[in-house]
N, C-alpha and C positions, 0 to 999 in steps of 0.2 A: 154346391156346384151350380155354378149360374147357366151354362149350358150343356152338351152331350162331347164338349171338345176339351174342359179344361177343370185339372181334378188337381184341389187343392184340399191335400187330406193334413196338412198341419194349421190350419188357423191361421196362419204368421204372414199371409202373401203369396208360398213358398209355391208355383204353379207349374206344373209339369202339362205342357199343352196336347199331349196323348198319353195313351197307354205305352208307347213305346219308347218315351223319352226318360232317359237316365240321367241321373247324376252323374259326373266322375271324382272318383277322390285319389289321391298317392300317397303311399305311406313308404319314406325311404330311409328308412331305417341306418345306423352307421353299418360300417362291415362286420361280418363273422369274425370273429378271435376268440373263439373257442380254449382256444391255451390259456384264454387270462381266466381265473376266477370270476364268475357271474357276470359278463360279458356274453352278447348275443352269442350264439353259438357253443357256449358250454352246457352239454347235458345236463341237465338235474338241476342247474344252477339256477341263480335267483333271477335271471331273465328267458327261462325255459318253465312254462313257455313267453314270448314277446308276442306284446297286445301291439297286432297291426292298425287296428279299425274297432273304433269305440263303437257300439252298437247302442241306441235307443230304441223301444217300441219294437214294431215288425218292419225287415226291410223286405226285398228283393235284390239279389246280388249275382254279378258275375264278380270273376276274380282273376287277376294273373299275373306269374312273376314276369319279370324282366331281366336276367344276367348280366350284370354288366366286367365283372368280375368272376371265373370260375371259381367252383368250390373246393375245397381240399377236405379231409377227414377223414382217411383211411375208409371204414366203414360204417359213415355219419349216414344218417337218413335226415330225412326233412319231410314237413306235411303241413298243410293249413286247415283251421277249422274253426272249433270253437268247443267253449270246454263240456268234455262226455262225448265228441265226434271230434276226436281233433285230428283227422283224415277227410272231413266231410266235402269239403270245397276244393283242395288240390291234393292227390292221393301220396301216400310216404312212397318216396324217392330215393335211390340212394345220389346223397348229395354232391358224389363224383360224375354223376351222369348229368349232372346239370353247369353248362360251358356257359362259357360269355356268350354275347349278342345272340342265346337262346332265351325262348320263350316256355317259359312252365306255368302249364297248367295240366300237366298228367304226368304220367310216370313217363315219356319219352317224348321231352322236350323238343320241339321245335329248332331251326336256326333261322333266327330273323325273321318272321311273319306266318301269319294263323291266321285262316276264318276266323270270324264271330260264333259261326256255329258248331265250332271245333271247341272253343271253351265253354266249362262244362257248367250246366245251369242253365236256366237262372235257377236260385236254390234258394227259398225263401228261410228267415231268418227271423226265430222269436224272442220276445221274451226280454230283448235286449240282450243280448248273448251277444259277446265281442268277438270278432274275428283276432285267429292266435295262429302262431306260428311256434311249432313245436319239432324242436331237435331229441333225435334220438337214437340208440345205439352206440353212439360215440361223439366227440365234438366236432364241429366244423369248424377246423383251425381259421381257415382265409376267404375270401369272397364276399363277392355283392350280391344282393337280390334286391330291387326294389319292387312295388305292388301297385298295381291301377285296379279298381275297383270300381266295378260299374253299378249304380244302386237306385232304386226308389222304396220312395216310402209306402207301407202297408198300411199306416199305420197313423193317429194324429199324433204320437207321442214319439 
């Protein structure tokens, strides 16, 4: 650290000019089609759970969906996290309560716009542990979500 203003904890250049400056990442995943075999949104299946955000090292994370497509699934649930908390970053939902042009980051999404400090965190993140998205209770036949993820590094690795 060359001075009191700019913290470069990966070696690489990579300079965050405060403590309060984030990354952003998007992970936009195709739609829910839960009806097909191991397609996002079918419980149990071989994309349950879906790695949103590849994890290195320790981060610092906010996290939130975006609907752009409503969900369908009788009585699907949905949650984000990571594996052994896979609730930990956005809590199980049921995946009907979450509409288009709503914002999820709790169990009773938004329409269209949120505080910063209404999403929940920042939630620090070890180990290299990947953020996951985990369907449950039944499939999520249809629908969009995609994810903005706000992050820094803990960590040099």
């Amino acid at each position: 650290m060359s001075n009191g203003f700019i913290l470069d904890l990966t070696g690489n250049g990579n300079v965050f000019q405060n403590i309060d400056s984030f990354g952003t990442a998007i992970s936009a995943p195709t739609a829910f089609a839960g009806g097909t075999a191991n397609s996002r949104g079918d419980d149990g299946g071989t994309s349950d759970p879906f790695t949103l955000f590849t994890v290195t090292g320790d981060v610092l994370v906010r996290i939130f969906g975006v609907c752009t497509t409503l969900l369908a699934g009788a009585t699907a649930t949905l949650e984000v996290g990571v594996t052994g908390n896979t609730a930990a970053l956005i809590a199980l939902t049921t995946a009907t309560e979450i509409d288009a042009n709503e914002l999820w980051n709790d169990t009773t999404p938004g329409v269209g716009t949120d505080t910063l400090a209404n999403i929940t965190g920042p939630h620090v993140i070890v180990n290299g542990l990947d953020i996951i998205e985990t369907v449950a209770t039944a499939d999520i036949t249809s629908g969009q979500i995609y994810y903005v993820c706000l992050w820094r590094p803990l960590s040099r690795d």
